[in-house]
N, C-alpha and C positions, 0 to 999 in steps of 0.2 A: 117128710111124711114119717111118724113114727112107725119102726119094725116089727111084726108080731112075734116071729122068731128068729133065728140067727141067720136061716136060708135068706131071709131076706136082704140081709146086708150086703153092702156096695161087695163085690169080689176079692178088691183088694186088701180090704182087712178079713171077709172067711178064707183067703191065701195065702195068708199072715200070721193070724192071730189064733193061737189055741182055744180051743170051743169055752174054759170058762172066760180067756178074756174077752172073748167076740159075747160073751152074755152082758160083761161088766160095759164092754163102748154099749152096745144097745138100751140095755139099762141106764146107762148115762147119757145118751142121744136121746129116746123118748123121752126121760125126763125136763133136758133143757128143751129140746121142743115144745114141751106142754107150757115151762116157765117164760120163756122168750115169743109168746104169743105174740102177732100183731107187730115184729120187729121186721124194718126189711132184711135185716141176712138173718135171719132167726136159723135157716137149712146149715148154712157155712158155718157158724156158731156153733150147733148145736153138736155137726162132726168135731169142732176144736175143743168141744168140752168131753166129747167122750174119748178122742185119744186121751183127754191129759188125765183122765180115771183110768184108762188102761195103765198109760204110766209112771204112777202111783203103784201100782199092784204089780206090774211086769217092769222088765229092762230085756234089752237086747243083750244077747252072748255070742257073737262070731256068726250076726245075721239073725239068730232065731229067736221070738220072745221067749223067753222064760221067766216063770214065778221070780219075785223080789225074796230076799232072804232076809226077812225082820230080826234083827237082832235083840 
């Protein structure tokens, strides 16, 4: 089910993830949700597409996400 906002998401990523990356997984979870219509694991897909847009933009530092530093 696509998230309206961030409260809504599973715990483990708003106990994890800093509020713009928990914007970018939701933003990227609604989206492959709406894309992978009609698939049977469209739900399980659509969380593996939004971690992999978090990490793109974040990395982990000694546990914690933090912002990626673009060179």
């Amino acid at each position: 089910m696509p998230y309206q906002t961030n409260l809504q998401l599973p715990l483990s990523v708003q106990n994890h993830l800093p509020l713009r990356a928990q914007s970018i997984y939701r933003e990227a979870f609604n989206h492959a949700f709406t894309a992978h219509a009609g698939e049977a694991d469209r739900e399980a897909r659509s969380h593996r597409i939004a971690w992999a847009a978090v990490k793109r933009a974040y990395e982990k530092d000694d546990g914690v996400w933090v912002a990626r530093r673009h060179a």
